[in-house]
Predicted model as a PDB file, atoms N, CA, C, CB and O in Angstrom, pLDDT in the B-factor column:
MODEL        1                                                                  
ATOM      1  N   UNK A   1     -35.927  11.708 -34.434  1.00 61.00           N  
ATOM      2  CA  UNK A   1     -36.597  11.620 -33.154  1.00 61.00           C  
ATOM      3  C   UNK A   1     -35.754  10.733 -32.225  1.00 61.00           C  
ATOM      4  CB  UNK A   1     -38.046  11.060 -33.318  1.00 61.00           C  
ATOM      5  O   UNK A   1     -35.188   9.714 -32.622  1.00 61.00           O  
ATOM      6  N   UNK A   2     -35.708  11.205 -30.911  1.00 64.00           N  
ATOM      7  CA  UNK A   2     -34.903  10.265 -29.876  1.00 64.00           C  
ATOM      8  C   UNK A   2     -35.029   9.138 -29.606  1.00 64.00           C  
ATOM      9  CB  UNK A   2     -34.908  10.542 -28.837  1.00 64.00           C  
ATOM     10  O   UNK A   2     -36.143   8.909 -30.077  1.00 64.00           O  
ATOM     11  N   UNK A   3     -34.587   7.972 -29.050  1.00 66.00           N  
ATOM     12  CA  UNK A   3     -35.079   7.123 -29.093  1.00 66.00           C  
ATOM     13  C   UNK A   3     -35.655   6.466 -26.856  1.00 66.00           C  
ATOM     14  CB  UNK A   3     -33.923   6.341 -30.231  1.00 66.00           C  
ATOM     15  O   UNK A   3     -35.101   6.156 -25.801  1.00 66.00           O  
ATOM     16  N   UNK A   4     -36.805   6.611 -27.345  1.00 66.00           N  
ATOM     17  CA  UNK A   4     -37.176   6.420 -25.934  1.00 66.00           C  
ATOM     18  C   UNK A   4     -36.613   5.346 -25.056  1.00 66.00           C  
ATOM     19  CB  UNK A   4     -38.476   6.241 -25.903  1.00 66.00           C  
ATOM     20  O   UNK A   4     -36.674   4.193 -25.485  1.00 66.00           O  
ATOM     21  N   UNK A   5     -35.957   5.615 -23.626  1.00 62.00           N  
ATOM     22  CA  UNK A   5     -35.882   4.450 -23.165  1.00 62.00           C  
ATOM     23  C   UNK A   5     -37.373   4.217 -21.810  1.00 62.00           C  
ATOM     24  CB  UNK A   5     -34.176   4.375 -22.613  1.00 62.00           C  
ATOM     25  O   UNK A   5     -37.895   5.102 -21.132  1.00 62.00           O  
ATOM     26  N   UNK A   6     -37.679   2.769 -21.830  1.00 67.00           N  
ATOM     27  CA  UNK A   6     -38.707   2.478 -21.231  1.00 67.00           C  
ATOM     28  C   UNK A   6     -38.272   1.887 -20.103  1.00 67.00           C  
ATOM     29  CB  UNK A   6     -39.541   1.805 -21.930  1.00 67.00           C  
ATOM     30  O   UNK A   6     -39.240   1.756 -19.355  1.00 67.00           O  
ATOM     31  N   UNK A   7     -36.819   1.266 -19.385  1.00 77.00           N  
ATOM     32  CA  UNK A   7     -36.801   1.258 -18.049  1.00 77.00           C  
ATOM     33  C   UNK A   7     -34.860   1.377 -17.678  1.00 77.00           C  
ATOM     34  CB  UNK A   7     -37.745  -0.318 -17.501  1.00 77.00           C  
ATOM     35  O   UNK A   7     -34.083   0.895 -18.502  1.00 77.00           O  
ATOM     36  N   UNK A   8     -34.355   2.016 -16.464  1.00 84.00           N  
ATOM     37  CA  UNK A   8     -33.294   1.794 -16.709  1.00 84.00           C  
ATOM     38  C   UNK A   8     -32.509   0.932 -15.717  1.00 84.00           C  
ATOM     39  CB  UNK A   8     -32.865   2.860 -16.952  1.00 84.00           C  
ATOM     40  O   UNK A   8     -33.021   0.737 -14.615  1.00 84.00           O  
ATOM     41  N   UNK A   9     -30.996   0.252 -16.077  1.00 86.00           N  
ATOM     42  CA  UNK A   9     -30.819  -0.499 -15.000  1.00 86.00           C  
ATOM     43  C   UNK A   9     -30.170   0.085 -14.015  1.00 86.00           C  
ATOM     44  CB  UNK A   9     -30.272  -1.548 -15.266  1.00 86.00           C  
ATOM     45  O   UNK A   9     -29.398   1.021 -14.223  1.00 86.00           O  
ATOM     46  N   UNK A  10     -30.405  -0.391 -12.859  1.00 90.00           N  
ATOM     47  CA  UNK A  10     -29.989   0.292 -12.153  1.00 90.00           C  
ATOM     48  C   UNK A  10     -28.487   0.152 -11.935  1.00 90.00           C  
ATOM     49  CB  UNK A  10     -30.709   0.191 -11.238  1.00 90.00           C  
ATOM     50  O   UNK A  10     -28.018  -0.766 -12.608  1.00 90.00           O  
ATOM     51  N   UNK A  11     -27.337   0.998 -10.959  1.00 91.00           N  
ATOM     52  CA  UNK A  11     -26.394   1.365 -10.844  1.00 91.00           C  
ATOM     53  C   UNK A  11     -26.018  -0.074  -9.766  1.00 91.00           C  
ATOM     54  CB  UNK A  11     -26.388   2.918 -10.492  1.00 91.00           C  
ATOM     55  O   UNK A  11     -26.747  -0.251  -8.790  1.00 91.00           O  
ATOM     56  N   UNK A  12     -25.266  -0.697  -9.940  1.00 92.00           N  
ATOM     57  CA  UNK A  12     -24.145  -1.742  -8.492  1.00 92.00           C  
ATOM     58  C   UNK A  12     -23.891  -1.167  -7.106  1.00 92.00           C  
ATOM     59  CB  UNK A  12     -22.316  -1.956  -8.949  1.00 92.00           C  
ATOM     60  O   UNK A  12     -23.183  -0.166  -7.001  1.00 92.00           O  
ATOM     61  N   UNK A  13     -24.377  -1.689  -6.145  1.00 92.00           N  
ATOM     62  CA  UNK A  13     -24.121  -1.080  -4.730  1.00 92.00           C  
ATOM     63  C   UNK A  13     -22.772  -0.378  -4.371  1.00 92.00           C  
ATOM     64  CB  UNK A  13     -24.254  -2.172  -3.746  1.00 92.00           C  
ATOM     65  O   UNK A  13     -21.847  -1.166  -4.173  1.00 92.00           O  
ATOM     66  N   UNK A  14     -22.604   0.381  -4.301  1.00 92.00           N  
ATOM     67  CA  UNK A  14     -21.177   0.869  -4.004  1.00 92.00           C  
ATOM     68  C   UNK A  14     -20.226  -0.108  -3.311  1.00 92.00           C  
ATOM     69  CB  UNK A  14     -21.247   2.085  -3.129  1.00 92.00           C  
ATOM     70  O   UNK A  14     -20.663  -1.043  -2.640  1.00 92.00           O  
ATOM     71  N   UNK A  15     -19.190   0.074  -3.446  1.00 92.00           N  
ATOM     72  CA  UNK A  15     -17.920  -0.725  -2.765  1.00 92.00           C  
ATOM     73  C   UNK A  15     -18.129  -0.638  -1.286  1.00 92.00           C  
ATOM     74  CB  UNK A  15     -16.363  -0.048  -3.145  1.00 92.00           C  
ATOM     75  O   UNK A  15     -18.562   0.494  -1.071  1.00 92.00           O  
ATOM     76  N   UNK A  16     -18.008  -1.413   0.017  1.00 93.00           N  
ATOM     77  CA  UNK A  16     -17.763  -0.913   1.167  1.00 93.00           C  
ATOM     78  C   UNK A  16     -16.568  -0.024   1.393  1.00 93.00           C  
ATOM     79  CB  UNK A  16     -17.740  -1.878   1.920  1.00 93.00           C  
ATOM     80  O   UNK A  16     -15.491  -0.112   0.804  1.00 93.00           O  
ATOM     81  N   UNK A  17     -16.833   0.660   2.128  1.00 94.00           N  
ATOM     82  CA  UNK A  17     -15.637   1.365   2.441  1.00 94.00           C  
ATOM     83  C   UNK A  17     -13.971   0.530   3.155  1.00 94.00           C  
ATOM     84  CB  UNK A  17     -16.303   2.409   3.499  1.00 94.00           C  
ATOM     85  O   UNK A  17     -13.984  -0.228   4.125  1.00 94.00           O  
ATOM     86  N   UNK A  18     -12.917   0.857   2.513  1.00 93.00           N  
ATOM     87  CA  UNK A  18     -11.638   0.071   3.219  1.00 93.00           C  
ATOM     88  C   UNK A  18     -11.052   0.706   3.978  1.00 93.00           C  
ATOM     89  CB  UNK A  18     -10.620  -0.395   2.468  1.00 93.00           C  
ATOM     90  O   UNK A  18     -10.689   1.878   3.881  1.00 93.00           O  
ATOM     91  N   UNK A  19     -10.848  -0.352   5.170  1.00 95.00           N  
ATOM     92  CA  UNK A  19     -10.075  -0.225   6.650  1.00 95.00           C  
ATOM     93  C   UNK A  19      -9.008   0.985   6.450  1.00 95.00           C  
ATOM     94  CB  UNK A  19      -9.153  -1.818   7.133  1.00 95.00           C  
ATOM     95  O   UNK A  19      -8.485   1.094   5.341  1.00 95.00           O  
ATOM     96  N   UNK A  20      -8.752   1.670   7.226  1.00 95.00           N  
ATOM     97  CA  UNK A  20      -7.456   2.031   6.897  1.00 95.00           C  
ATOM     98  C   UNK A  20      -6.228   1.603   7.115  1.00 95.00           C  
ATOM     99  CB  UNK A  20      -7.348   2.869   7.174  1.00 95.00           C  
ATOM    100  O   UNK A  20      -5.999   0.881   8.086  1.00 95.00           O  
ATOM    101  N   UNK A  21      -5.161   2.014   6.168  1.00 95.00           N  
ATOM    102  CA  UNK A  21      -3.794   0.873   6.187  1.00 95.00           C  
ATOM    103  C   UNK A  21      -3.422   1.504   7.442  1.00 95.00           C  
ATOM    104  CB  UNK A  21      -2.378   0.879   4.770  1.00 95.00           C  
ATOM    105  O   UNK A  21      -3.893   2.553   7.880  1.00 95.00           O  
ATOM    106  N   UNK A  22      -2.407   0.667   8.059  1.00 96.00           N  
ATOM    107  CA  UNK A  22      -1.317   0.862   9.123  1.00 96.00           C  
ATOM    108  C   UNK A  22      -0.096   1.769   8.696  1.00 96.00           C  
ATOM    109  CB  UNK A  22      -0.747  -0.546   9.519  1.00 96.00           C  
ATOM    110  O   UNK A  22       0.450   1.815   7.593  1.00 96.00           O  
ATOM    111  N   UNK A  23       0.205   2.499   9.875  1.00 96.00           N  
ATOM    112  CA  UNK A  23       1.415   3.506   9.381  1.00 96.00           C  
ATOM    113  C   UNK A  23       2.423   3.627  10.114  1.00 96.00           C  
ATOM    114  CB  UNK A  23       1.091   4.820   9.209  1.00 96.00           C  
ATOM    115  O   UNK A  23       2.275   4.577  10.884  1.00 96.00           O  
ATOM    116  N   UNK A  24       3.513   3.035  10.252  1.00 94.00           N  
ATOM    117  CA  UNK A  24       4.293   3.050  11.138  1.00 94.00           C  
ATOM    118  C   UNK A  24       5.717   4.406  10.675  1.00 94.00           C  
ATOM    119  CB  UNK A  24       4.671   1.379  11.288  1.00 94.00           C  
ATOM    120  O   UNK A  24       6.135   4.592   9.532  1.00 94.00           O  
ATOM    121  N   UNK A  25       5.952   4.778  11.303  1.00 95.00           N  
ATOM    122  CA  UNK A  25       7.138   5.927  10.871  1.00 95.00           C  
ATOM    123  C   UNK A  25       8.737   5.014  10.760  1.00 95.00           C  
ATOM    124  CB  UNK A  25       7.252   7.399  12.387  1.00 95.00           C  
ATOM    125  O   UNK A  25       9.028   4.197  11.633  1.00 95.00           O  
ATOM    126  N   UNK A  26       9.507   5.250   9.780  1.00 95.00           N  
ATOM    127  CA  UNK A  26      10.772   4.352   9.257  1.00 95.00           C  
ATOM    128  C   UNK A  26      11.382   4.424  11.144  1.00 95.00           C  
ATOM    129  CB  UNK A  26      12.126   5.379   7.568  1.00 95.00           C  
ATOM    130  O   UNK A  26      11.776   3.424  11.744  1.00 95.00           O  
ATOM    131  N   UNK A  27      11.332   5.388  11.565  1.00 94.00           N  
ATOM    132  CA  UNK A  27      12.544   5.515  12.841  1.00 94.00           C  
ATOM    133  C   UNK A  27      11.792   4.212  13.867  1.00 94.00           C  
ATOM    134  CB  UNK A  27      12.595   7.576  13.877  1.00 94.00           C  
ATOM    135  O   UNK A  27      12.685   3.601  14.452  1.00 94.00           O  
ATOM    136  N   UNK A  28      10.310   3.644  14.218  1.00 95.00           N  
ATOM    137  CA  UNK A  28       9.930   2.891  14.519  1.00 95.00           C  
ATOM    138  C   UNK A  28      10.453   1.361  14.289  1.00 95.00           C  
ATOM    139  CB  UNK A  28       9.063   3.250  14.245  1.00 95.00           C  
ATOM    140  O   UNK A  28      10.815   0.735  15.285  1.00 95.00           O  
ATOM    141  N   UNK A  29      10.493   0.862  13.250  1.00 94.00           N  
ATOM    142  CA  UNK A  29      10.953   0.069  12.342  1.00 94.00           C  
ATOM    143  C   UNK A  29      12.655  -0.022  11.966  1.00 94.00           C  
ATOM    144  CB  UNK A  29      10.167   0.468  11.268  1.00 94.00           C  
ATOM    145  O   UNK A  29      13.184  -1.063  11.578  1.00 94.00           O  
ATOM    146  N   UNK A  30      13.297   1.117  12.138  1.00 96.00           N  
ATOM    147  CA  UNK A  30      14.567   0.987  12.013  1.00 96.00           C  
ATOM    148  C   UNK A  30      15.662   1.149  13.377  1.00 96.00           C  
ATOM    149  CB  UNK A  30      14.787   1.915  11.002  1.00 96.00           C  
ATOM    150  O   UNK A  30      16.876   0.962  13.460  1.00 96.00           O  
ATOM    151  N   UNK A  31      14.679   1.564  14.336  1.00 95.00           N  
ATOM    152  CA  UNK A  31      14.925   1.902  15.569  1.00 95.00           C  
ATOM    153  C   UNK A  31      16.576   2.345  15.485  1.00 95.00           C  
ATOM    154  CB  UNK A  31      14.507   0.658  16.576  1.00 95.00           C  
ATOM    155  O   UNK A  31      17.560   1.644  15.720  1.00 95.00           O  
ATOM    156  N   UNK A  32      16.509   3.657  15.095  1.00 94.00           N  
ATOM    157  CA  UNK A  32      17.809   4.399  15.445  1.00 94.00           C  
ATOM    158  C   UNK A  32      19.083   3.923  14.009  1.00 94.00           C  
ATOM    159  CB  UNK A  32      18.383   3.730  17.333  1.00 94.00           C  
ATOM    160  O   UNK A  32      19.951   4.657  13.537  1.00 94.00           O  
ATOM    161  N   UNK A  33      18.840   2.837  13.719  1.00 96.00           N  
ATOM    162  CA  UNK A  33      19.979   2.023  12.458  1.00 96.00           C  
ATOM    163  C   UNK A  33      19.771   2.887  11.110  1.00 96.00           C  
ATOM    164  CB  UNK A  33      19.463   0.045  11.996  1.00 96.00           C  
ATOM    165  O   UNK A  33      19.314   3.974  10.757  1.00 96.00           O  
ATOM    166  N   UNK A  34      20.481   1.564  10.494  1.00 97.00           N  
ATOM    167  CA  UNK A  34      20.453   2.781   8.826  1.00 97.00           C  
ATOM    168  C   UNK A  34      19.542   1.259   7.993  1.00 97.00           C  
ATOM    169  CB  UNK A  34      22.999   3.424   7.659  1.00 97.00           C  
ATOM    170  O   UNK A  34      18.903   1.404   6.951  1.00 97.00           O  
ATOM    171  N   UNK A  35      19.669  -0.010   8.666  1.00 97.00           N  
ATOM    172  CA  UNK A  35      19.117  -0.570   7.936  1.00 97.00           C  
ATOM    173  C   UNK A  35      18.521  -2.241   8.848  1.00 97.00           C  
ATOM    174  CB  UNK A  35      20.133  -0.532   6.685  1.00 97.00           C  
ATOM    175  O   UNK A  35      18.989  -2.682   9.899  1.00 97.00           O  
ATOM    176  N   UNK A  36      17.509  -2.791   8.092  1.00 97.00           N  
ATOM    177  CA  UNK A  36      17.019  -4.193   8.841  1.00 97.00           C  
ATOM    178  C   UNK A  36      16.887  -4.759   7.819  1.00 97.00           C  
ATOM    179  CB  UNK A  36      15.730  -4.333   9.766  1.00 97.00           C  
ATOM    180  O   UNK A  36      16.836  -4.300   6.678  1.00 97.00           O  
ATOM    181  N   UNK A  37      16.805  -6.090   8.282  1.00 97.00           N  
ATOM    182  CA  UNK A  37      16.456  -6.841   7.513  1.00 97.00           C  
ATOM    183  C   UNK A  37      14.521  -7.760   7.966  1.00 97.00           C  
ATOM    184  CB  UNK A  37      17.914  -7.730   7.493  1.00 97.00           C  
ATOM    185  O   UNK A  37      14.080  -8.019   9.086  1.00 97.00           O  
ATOM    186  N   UNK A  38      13.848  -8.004   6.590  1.00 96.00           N  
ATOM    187  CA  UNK A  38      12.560  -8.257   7.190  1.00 96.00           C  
ATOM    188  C   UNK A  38      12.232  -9.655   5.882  1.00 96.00           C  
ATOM    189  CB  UNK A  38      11.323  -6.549   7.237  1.00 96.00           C  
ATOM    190  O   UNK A  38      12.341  -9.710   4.657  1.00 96.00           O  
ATOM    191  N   UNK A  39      11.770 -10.690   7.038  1.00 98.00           N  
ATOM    192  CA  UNK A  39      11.602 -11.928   6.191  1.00 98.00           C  
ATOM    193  C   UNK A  39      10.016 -12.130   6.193  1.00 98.00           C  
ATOM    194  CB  UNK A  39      12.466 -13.303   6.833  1.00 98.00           C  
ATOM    195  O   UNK A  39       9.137 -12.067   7.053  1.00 98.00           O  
ATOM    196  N   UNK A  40      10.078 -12.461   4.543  1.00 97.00           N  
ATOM    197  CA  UNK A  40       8.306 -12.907   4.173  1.00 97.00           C  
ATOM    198  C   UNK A  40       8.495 -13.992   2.662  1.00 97.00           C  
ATOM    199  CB  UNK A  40       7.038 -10.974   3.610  1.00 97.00           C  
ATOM    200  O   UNK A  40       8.991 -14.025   1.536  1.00 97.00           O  
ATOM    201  N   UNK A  41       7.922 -14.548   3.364  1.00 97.00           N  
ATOM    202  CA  UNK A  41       7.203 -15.838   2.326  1.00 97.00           C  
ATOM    203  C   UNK A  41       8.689 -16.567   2.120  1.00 97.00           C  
ATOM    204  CB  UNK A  41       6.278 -15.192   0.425  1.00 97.00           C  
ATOM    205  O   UNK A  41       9.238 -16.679   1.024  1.00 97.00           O  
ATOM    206  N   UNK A  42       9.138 -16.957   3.166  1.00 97.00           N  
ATOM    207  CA  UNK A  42      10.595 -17.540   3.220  1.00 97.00           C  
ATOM    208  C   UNK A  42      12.180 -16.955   2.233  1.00 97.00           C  
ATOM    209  CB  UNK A  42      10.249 -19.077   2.750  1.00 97.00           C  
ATOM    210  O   UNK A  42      13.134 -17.539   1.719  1.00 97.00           O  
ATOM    211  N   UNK A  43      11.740 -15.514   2.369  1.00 98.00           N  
ATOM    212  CA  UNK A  43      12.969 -15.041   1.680  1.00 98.00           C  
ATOM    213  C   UNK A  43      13.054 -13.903   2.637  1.00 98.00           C  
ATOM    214  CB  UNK A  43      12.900 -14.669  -0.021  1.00 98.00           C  
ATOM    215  O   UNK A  43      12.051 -13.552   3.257  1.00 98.00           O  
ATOM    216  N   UNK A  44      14.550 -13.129   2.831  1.00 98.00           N  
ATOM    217  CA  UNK A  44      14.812 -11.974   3.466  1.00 98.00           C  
ATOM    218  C   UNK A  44      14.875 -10.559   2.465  1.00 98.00           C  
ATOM    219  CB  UNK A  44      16.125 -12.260   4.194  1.00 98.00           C  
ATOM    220  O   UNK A  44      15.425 -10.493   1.366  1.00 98.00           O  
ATOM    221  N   UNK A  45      14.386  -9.821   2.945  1.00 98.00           N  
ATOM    222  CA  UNK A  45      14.341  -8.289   2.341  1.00 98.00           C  
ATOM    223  C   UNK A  45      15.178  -7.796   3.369  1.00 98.00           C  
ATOM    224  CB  UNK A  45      12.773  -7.419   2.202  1.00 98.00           C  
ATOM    225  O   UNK A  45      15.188  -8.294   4.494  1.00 98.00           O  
ATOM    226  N   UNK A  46      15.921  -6.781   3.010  1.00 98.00           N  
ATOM    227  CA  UNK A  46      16.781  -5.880   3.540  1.00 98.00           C  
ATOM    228  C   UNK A  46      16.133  -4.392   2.825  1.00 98.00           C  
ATOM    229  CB  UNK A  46      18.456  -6.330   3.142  1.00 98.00           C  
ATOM    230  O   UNK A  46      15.664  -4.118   1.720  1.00 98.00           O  
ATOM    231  N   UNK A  47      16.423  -3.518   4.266  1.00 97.00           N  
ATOM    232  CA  UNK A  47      15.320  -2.425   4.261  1.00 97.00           C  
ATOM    233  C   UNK A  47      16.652  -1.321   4.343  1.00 97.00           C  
ATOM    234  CB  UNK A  47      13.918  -2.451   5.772  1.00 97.00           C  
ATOM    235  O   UNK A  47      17.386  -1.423   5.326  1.00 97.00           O  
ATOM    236  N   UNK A  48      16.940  -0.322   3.361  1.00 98.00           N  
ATOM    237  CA  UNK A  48      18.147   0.429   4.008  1.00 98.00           C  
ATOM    238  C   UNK A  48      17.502   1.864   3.788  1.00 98.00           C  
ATOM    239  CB  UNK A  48      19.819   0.169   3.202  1.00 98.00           C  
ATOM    240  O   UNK A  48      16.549   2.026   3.026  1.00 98.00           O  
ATOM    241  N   UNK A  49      18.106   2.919   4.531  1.00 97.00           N  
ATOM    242  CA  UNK A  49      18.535   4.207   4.477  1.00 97.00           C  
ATOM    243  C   UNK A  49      19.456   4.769   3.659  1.00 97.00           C  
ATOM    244  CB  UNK A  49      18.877   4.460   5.441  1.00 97.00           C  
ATOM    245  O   UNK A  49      20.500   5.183   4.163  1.00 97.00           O  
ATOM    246  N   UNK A  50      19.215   4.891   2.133  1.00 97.00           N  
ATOM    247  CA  UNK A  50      20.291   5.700   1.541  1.00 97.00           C  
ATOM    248  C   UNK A  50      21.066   7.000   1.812  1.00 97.00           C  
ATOM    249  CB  UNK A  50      19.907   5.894   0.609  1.00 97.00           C  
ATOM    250  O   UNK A  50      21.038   7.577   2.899  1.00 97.00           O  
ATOM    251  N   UNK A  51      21.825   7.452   0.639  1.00 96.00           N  
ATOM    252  CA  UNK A  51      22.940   8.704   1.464  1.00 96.00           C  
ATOM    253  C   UNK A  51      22.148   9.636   1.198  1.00 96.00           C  
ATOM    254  CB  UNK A  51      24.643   9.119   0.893  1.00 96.00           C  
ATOM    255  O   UNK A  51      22.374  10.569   1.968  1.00 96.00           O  
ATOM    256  N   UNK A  52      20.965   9.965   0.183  1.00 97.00           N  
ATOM    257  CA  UNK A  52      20.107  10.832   0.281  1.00 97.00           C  
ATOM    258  C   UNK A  52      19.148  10.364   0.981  1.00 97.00           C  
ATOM    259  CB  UNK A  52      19.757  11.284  -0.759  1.00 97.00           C  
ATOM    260  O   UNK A  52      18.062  10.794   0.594  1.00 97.00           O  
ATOM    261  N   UNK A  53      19.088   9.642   1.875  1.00 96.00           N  
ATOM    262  CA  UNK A  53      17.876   9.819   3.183  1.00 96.00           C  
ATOM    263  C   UNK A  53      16.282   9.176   2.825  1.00 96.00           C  
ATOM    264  CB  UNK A  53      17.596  11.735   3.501  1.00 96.00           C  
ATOM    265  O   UNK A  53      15.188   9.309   3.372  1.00 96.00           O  
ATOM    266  N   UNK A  54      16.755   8.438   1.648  1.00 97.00           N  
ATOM    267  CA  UNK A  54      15.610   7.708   0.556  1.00 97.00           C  
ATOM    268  C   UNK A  54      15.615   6.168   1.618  1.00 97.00           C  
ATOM    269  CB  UNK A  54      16.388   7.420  -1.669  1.00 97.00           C  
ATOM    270  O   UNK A  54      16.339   6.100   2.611  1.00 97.00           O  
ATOM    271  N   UNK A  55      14.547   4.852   1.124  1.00 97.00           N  
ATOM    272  CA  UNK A  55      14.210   4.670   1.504  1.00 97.00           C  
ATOM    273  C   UNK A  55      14.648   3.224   0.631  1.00 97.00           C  
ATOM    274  CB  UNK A  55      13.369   5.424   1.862  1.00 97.00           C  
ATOM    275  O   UNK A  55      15.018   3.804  -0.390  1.00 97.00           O  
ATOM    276  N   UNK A  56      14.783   2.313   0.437  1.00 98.00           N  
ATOM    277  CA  UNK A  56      15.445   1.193  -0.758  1.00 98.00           C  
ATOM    278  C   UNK A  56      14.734  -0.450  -0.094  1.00 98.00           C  
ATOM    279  CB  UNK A  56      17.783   1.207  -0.698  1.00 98.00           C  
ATOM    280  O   UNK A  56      14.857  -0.715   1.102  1.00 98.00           O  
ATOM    281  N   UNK A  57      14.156  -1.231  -0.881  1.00 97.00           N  
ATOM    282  CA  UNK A  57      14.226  -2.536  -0.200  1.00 97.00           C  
ATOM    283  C   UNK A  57      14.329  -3.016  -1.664  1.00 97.00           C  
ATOM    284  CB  UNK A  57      12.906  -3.118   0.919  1.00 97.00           C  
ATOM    285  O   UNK A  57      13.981  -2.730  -2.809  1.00 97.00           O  
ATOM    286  N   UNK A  58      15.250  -4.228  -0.686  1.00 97.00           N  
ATOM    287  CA  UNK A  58      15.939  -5.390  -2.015  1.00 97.00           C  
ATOM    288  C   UNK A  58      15.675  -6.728  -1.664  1.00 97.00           C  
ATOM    289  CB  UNK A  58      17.747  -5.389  -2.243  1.00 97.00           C  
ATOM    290  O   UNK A  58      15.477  -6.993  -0.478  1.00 97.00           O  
ATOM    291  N   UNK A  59      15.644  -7.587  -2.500  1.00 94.00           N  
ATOM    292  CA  UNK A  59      15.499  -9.007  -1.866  1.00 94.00           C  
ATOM    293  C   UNK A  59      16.938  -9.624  -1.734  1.00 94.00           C  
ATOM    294  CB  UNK A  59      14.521 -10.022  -2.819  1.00 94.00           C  
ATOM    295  O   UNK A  59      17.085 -10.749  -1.257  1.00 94.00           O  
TER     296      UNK A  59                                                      
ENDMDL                                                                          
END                                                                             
């Protein structure tokens, strides 16, 4: 025989829904170049355009 349940818990409020991210297009950001450089949390990243047209960041 099954075993009865007598109350159930209920389910957690759903997540709010998240903002949507920002989207900027590489030609924005690279304005016309093959590469920039972009500083965060006191170190520089360099942002390049590879020879296949890929997309690379390095610290």
């Amino acid at each position: 025989m099954p075993k009865q349940i007598d109350s159930v818990t209920p389910l957690p409020p759903p997540a709010p829904p998240r903002p949507p991210v920002p989207r900027l297009g590489s030609g924005a950001l690279l304005q016309g170049g093959r590469e920039l450089e972009i500083t965060h949390a006191g170190k520089i990243y360099r942002l390049r355009v590879t020879q296949l047209n890929k997309l690379i960041l390095t610290a």
